[in-house]
N, C-alpha and C positions, 0 to 999 in steps of 0.2 A: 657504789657498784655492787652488783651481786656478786655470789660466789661464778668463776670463769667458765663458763658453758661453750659444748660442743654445736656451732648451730651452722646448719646447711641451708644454703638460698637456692633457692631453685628460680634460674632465669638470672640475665643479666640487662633487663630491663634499666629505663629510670626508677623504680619501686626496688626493685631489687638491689641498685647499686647503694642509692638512698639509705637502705634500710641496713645493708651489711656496712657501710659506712661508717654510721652510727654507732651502730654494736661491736665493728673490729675497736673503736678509738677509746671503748670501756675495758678494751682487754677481753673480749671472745674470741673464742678461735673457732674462729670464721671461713667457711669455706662454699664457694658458689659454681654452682653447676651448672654450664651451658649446653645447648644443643649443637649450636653454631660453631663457625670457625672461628668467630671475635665475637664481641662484645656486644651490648645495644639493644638487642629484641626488637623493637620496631625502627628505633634508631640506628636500625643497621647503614652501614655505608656501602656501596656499589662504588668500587672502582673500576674505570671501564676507557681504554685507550689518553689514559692520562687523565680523564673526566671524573670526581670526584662526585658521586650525588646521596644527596642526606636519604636515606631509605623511609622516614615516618615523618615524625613531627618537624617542622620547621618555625613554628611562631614560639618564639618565647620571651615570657611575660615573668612579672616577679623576681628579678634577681636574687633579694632579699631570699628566698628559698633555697638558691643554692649558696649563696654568706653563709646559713644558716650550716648546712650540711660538713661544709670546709673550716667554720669555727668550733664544730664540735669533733675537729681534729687537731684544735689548734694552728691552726692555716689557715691561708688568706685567698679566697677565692682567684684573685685579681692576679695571683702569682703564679696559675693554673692554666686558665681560658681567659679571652677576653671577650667583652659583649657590645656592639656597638649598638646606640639605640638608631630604629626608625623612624622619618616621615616622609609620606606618611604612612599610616602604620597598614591601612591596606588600597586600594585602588580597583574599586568596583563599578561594572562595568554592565548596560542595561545594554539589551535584546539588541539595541541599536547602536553599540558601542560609545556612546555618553559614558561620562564616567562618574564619579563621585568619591575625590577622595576624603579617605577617611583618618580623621588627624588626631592628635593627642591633645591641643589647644582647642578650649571650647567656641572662642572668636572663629578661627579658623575653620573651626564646624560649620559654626552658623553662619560665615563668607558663602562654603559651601553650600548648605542651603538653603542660601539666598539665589544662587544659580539656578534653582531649580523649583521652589515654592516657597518664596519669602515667609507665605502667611503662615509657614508649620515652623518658625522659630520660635515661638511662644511655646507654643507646644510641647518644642525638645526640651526647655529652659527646665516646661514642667517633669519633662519625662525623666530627664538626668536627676532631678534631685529624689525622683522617688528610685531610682536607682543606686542613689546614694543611701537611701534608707534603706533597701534590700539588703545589701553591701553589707551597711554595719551592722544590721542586727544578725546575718549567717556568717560573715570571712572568719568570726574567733574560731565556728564549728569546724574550720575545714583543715585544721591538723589536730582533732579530736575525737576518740573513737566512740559508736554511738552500737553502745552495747547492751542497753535498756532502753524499754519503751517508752517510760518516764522521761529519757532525754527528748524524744521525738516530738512529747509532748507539752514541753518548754517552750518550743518554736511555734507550734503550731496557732498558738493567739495571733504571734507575725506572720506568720504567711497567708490567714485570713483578713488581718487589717489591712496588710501591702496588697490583697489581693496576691499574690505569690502561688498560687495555685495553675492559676490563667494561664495558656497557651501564649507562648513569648511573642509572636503576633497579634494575637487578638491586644494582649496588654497594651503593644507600642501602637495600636489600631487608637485607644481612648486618645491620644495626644498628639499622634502624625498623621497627617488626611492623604495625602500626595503615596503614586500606592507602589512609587518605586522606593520612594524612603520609608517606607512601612520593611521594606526588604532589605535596606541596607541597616534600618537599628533594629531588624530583630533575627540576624544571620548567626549572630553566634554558637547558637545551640549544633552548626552543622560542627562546628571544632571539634566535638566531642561526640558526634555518630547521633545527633537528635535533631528530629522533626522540629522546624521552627513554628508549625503549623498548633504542635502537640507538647511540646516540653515546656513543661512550666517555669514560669519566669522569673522565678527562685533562681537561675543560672543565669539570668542575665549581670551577675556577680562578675562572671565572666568581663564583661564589658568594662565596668567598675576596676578589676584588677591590672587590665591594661591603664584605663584612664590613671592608676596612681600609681602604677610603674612603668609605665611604657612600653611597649614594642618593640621585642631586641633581636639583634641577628648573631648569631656567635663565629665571632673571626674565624676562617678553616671549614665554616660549616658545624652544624650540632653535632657530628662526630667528633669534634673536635673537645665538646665537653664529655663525651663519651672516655673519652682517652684521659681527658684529666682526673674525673672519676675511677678510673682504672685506675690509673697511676697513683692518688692518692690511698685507695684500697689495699692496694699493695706494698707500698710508704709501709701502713699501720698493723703490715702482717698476715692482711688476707691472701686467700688462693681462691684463682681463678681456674679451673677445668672448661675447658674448652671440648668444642667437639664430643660431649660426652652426654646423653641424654637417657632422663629419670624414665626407667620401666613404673616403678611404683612405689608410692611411700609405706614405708613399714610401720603395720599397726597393730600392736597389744591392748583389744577394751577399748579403751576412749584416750589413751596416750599412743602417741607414735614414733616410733625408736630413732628411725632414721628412713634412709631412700636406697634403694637397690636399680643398678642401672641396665640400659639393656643387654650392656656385655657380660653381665652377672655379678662386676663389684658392688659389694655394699659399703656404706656409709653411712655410720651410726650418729647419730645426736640425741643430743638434748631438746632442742626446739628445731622444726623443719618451718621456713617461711617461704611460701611459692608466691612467684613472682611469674607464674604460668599464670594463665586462664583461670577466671576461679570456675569457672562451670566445667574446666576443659580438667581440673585439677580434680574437684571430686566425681566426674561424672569417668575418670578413662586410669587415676590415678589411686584411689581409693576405692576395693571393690566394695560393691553394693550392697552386699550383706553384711560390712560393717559401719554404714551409715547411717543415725537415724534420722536424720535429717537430708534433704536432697538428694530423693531417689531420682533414679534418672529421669523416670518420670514428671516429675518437680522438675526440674533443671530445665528438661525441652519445654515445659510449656512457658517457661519465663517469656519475655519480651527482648527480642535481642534488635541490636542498632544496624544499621543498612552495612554493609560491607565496602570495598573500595576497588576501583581500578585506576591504576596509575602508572604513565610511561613520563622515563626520565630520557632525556634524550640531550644531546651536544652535537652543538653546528658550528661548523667551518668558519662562518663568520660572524660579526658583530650584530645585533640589532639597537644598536645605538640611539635611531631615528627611530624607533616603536615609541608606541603611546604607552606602554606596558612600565609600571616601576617594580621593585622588588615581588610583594605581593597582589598577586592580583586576584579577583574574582568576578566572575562573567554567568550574569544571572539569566537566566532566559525566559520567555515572553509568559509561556504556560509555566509560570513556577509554582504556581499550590498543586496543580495537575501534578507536574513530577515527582515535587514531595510525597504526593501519594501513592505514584508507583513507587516510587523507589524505597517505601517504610512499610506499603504494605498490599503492593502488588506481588502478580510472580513470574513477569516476564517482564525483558530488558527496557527502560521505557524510547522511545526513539529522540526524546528531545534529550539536550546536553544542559547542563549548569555544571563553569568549570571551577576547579581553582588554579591556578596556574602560578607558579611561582619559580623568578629570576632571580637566584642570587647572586649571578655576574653583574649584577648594579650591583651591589656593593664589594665584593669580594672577586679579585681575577682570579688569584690565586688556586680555584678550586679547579681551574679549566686549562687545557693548553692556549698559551700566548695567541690571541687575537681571534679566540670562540666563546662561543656561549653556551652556558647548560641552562636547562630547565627542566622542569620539574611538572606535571599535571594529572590532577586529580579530578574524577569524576563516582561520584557517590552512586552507588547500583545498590542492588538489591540484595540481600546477604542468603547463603546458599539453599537456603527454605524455598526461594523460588525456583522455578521451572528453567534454569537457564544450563544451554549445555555447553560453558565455557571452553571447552577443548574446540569445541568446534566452532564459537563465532569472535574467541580473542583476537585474532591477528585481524578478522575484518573491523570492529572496534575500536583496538587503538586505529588504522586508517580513518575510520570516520570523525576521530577525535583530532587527529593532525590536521585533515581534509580540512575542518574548523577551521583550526588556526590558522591554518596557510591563508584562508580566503579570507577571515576577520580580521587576523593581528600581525601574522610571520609570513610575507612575502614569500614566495619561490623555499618556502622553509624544508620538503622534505628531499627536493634534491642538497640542502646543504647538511643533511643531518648525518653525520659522521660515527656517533656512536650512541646506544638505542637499548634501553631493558624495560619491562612491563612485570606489574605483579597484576594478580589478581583475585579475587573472591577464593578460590582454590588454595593459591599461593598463606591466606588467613588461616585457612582452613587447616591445613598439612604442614606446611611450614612452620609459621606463628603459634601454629595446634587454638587456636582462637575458635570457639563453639559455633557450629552453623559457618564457617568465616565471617562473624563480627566484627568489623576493626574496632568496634569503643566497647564489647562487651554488649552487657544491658541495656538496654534503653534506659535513659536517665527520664523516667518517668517519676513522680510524686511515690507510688510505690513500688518504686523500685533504687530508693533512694535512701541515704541515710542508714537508721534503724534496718529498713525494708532490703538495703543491699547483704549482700554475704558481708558477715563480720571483719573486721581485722584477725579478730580473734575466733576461731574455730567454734562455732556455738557447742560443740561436741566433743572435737577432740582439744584438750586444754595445753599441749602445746605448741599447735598447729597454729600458723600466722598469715595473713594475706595482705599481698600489696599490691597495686597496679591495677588497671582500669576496672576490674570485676567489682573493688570491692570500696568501700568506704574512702573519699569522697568522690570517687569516679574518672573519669576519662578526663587528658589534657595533663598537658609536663606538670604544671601547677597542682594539680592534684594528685598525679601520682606519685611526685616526689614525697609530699604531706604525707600521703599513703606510709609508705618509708618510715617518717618520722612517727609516726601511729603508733606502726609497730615495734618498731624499735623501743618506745616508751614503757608501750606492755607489758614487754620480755625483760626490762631492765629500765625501770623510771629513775627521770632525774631527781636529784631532790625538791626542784621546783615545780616540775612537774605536776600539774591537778589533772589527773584522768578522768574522763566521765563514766 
């Protein structure tokens, strides 16, 4: 361990909790700065007339990720949160309400379909095993930080062999004929704020990651790992500030002392690691004339990912008799059309592609006795476009319910008892998320990797970044890594091989 350093986290993200984690259990003293009233960053939780509803992320994949976090406390994950796995892991759902679920057992895939185009089982047989070779040759990169251009060019032989380059549709286009399962194996990229149309298929890993650890729900709801997170943070000696948000970090030259807040305390360090925004961090947090790198200019013209609207809502009673399981997704008819407004259009587009997710199939607990919460998300355009939220949100979410009522949830918005909506704004102001991006960047080929904002400050050296902006991108799975990155950086294990 190094000598014991003063280090401030900025954000209490998954990246941020991850990464002060790590670094409180060497002995830093460690202290992390929120804006909020609790904890979570996107994981925030809304509690709402006894209604508990997870605020961000809901799928989680990899347990091994968070072992990994709680053994480098000496603790056992299992004695914190528990995770129960899914099947199946999701239940999608075409124009016409057909469904297709999508399972963790490859038999039971190709059961599936077999419902639906027997003749594309050879196909998938093929498609999964070059998925498997994606897999292996990127998953070592992705709790490793890619701080030379030399690393980037290590891979780059695989990603022209794998074809890896290819738009994650066109790719599953070579092997699946059938043009609704061209849609359900190459949906992932939406997890993470990218065009299935456009994001290359280097992230169909994604896919792969589920396949070798499963689909999990965390008992409580994923605030639920929030809280153990917290609690073991604070087991090992850290401080959490609440309610208290970074005016701007303090910078002497190309080192930066500490963060000054907006009530006018400062807070000196050693190492600052934001767990904000990385574009929202140097573009609002770092003035511009001492950057030499990502002027503002630079920043805006990046490539940023579609934004989100989402209403969480709990009804009076059961939907026990729905076709709906835990997660769902409800693909609709013009879906290359949408992906296009919606990546790089500038107005609202009129069709829906939902995601919708129940976690009262598995969990009561989160709900008052004998109701249901939900959860739905609808992917729009992030605030580059023309849309003037204030004034057509509340028509919106109705048209988004009006949906469901008629497709899935019966007589659904007279039973709807208790009711919150975020939206593109809410990213923007709230979240402080650039443009309101929910996943940052586009996780395009260059803007990826090498090509993303550093772990490590190309400038300032001991400046640190975690969480969607930066190195290996959007999705629990990767920003936990994120975490582990930098914590590495700041303080390597001795096993530890940085690149």
């Amino acid at each position: 361990m190094e000598k014991r350093k003063k280090i401030v986290v900025i954000g209490s993200g998954f990246g941020g909790l991850s990464s002060a984690i790590r670094l409180a259990a060497k002995g830093h003293d460690v202290t992390i700065i929120e804006k909020r009233d609790k904890p979570g960053g996107r994981a925030y939780q809304y509690e709402i007339d006894g209604f508990k509803f997870d605020g961000g992320p809901t799928v989680i994949t990899a347990p091994y990720i968070f072992d990994e976090i709680f053994e480098a406390a000496g603790k056992k994950r299992e004695e914190y949160f528990t995770l129960a796995p899914l099947d199946p892991f999701y239940r999608i759902f075409d124009n016409n309400g057909k469904h297709f679920d999508y399972m963790r057992n490859e038999e039971d895939v190709l059961n599936e379909i077999d419902r639906w185009n027997p003749a594309d089982k050879d196909g998938y047989l093929k498609f999964t095993r070059r998925t498997i070779e994606i897999f292996n040759l990127f998953h070592p990169y992705t709790d490793k930080p890619f701080l030379r251009f030399k690393n980037m060019l290590k891979i780059m032989p695989g990603v022209i062999r794998l074809g890896a380059y290819m738009g994650t549709h066109s790719y599953v286009k070579r092997y699946v004929k059938h043009d609704f399962l061209r849609k359900v194996f190459s949906f992932h990229p939406l997890l993470i704020g990218g065009n299935p149309f456009d994001t290359p298929s280097i992230y169909l890993l994604i896919m792969q990651f589920e396949k070798e650890w499963g689909v999990h729900y965390a008992v409580g709801g994923v605030s639920s790992i929030i809280r153990a997170l917290t609690r073991l943070f604070e087991e090992l000696g850290g401080t959490i500030l609440l309610n208290s948000e970074v005016d701007h970090i303090m910078v002497q030259g190309d080192t930066v002392t500490g963060v000054k807040l907006n009530d006018g305390t400062v807070h000196e360090a050693n190492v600052v690691v934001s767990n904000a925004d990385a574009a929202f961090t140097y573009r609002k947090l770092i003035p511009e004339e001492s950057r030499k790198k990502y002027s503002n200019r630079q920043i805006d013209r990046k490539s940023y990912s579609s934004s989100l609207f989402v209403v969480y809502f709990g009804t009076k009673k059961k939907y026990t008799d729905s076709k709906l399981a835990h997660h769902n997704i409800i693909v609709s008819k013009e879906y290359r059309r949408l992906m296009k407004q919606i990546f790089k259009g500038t107005k609202l587009p009129d069709d829906l592609s939902l995601y919708l997710h129940m976690p009262t199939r598995s969990d009561s607990s989160i709900a008052p006795d004998g109701c249901e919460l939900f959860y739905v998300l609808a992917l729009v355009p992030n605030m580059k476009a023309d849309i003037e939220w204030e004034k057509i949100a509340e028509e919106y979410k109705g048209k988004i319910l009006n949906f469901l009522e008629e497709n899935y949830l019966p007589d659904l918005q007279e039973n709807i008892i208790a009711e919150h909506y975020i939206d593109p704004p809410h990213f923007q102001n709230t979240l402080n998320s650039h443009y309101g991006a929910a996943f940052s960047f586009t996780p395009s080929l260059l803007q990826s990797a090498y090509f993303r904002p550093h772990n490590r400050s190309e400038q300032f050296k001991n400046l640190y970044f975690v969480g969607a902006g930066t190195h290996p991108g959007a999705g629990v799975p990767a920003v936990l890594s994120s975490g582990k990155i930098a914590a590495e950086l700041i303080d390597p294990s001795p096993h530890q091989n940085g690149r």
